[in-house]
C-alpha positions in Angstrom: -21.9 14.8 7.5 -23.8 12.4 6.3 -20.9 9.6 5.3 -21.9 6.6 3.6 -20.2 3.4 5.2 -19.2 0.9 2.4 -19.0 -2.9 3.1 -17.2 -5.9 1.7 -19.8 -6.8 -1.0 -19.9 -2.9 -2.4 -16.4 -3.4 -3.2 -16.8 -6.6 -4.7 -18.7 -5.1 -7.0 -17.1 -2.5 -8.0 -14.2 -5.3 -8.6 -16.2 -6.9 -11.4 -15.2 -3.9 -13.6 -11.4 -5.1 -13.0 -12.3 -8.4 -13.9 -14.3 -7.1 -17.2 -10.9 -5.2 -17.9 -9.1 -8.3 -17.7 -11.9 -10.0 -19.7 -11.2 -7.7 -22.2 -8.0 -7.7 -22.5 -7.7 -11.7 -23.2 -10.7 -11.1 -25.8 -8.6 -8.5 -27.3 -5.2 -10.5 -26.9 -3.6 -7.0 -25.3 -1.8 -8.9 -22.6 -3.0 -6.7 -19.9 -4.9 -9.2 -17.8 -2.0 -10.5 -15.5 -0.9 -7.0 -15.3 -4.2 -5.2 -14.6 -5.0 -8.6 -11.7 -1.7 -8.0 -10.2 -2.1 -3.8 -10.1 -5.5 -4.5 -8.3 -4.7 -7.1 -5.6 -1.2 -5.0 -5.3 -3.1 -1.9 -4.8 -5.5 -3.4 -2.6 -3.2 -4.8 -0.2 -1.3 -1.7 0.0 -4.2 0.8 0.5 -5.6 -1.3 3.2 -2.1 -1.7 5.2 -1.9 2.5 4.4 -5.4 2.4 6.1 -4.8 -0.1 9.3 -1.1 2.2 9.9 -3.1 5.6 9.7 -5.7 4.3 11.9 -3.2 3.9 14.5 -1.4 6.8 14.1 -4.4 9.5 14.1 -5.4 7.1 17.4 -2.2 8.3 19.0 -1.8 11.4 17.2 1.8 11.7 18.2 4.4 14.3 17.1 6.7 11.5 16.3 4.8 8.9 14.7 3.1 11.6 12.2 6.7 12.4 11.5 7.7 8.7 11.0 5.2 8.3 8.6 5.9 11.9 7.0 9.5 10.8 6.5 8.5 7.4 4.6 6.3 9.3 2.4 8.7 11.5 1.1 11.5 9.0 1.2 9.4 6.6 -1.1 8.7 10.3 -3.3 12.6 10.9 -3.3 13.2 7.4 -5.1 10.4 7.8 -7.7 11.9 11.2 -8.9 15.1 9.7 -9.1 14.3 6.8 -10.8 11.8 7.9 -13.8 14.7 9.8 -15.7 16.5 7.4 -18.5 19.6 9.2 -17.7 21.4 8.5 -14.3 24.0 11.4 -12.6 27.3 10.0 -10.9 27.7 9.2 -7.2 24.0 9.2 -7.2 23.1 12.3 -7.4 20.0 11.5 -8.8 18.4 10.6 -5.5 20.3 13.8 -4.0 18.4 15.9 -6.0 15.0 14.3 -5.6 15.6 13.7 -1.6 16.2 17.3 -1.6 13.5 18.7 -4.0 11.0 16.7 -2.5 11.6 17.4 1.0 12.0 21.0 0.2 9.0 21.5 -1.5 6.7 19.1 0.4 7.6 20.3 3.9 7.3 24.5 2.5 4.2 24.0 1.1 2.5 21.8 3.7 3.7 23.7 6.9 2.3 27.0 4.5 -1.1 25.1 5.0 -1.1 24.2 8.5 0.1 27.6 10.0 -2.3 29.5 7.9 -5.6 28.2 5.9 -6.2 24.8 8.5 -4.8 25.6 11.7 -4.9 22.3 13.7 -4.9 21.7 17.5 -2.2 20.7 17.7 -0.5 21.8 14.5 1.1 18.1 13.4 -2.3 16.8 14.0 -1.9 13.3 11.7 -5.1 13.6 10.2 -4.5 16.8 8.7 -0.7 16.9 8.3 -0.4 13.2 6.5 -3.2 13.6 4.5 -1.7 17.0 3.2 1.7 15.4 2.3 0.5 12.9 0.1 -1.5 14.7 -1.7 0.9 17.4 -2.2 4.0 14.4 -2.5 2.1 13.2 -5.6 2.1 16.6 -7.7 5.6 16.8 -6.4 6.9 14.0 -7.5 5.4 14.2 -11.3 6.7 17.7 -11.7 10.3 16.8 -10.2 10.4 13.5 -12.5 9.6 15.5 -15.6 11.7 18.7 -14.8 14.7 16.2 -14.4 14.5 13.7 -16.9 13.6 16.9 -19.4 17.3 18.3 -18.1 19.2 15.2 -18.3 17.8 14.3 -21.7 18.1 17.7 -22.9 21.9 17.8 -21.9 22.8 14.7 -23.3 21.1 15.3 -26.8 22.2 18.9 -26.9 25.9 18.2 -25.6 28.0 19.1 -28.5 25.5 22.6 -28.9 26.5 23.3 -25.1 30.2 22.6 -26.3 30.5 24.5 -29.1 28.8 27.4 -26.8 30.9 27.1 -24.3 33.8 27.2 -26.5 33.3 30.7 -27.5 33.2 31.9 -24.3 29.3 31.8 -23.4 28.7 31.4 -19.3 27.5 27.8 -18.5 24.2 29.1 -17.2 23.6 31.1 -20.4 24.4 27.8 -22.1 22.2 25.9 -20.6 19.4 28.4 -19.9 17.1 26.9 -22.8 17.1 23.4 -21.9 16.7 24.8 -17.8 13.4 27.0 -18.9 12.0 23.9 -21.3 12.5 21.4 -18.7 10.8 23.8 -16.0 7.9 24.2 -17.6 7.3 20.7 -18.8 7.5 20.3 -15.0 4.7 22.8 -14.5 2.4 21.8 -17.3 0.5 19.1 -15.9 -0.5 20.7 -12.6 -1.2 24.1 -15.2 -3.8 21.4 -17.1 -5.0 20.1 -14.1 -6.3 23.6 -12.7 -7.5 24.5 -15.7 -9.7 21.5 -16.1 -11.0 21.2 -12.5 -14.6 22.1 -12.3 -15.7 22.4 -15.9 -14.4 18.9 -17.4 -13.8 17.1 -13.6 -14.6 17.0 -10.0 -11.5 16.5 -8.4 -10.6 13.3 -6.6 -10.6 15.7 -3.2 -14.0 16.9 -4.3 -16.1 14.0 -4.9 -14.7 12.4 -1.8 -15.8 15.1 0.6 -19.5 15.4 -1.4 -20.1 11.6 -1.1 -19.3 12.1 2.5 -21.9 14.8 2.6 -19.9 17.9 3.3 -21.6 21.1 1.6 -21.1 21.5 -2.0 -19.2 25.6 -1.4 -17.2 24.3 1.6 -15.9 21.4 -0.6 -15.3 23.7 -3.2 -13.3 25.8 -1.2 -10.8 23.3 0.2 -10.6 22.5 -3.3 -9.4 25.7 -4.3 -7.1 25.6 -1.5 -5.2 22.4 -2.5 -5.0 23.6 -6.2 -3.0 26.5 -5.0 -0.7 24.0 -2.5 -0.8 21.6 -5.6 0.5 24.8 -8.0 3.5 26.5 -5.6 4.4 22.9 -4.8 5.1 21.7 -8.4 6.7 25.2 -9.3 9.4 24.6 -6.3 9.8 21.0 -7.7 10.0 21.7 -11.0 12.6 24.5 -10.7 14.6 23.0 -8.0 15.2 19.8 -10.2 
């Protein structure tokens, strides 16, 4: 593959459009600037620490490392699904059920990957298995954040419904199955939308990446197919396990 290398000045370029946002934001008096500034140097500190940690790791490509770094990732996931819902669970149960729904979902789908469609030598090879995660940890987390703050919020606005139910005699889970089904699938929609967009109204993020590093248009569409389908089971097993 032909990859194109990109230097300092390329991306100090690019960072003139951030500054134009900012622009227009004091020309508009939105009060975005300081916000949009912040999210840029933030995220570009951040990517380039991700990048300098990876660099090691896929260097050493050890079991235990890629798991170190597996672990963060889905420990960071965890607290972003337990923190997006208004409503909060006692004893933290919250950040039970999104340790456990992410780590559930993200390890299935993942190890589904690597023992079947990619088949690294060795099988935790870093630059397969970390890459895998994330991407699968961030349709994870948006399906587990919705499915859960749909329930909680459902439950809480529909308590005295559930009561009076439940008063005459109706099983909890039949009680409740309405709220469970709508919060499921407001789980599921965005990676349903996401599917049905890819190719006609957007190149996926994977997509574009692996064309501007000159990979061949069919094989890039294939291991785009491939991480729809990962993105799909894994927001399903989020979504209902929240």
């Amino acid at each position: 593959m032909n990859a194109i290398h990109l230097g300092a000045w390329d991306l100090l370029a690019a960072a003139t459009l951030i500054v134009l946002d900012a622009a227009l934001s004091l020309a508009l008096r939105l009060g975005l600037h300081r916000q949009i500034l912040v999210a840029a140097v933030r995220m570009t500190a951040q990517l380039t620490i991700v990048g300098l940690v990876l660099r090691h790791v896929f260097a050493t490509a050890s079991a235990a490392a890629t798991l170190a770094v597996v672990v963060f990732m889905i420990a960071a996931a965890a607290r972003e699904v337990a923190t997006r819902p208004k409503q909060r669970l006692a004893r933290h149960m919250n950040y039970q059920i999104g340790a456990a729904v992410v780590s559930c979902a993200g390890f299935a789908t993942v190890l589904l990957a690597l023992a079947t469609a990619v088949r690294p030598t060795p099988w935790y090879e870093p630059r397969y298995a970390i890459p895998l995660m994330g991407i699968v940890l961030g349709s994870v987390l948006n399906a587990a954040s919705l499915a859960l703050d749909g329930i909680l919020d459902g439950v809480v606005r529909e308590r005295a419904r559930i009561e009076a139910r439940l008063a005459l005699g109706t099983p909890f889970r039949d009680a409740i199955a309405p709220l469970v089904r709508g919060a499921t699938r407001r789980g599921m929609i965005p990676v349903a939308n996401q599917m049905s967009a890819a190719g006609i109204i957007t190149l996926p993020g994977i997509m574009t990446g692996q064309l501007l590093a000159g990979m061949d248009p069919m094989d890039a569409v294939k291991y785009q197919i491939l991480l729809m389908f990962l993105l799909a089971g894994a927001s399903g097993l989020a979504a209902s396990g929240a």
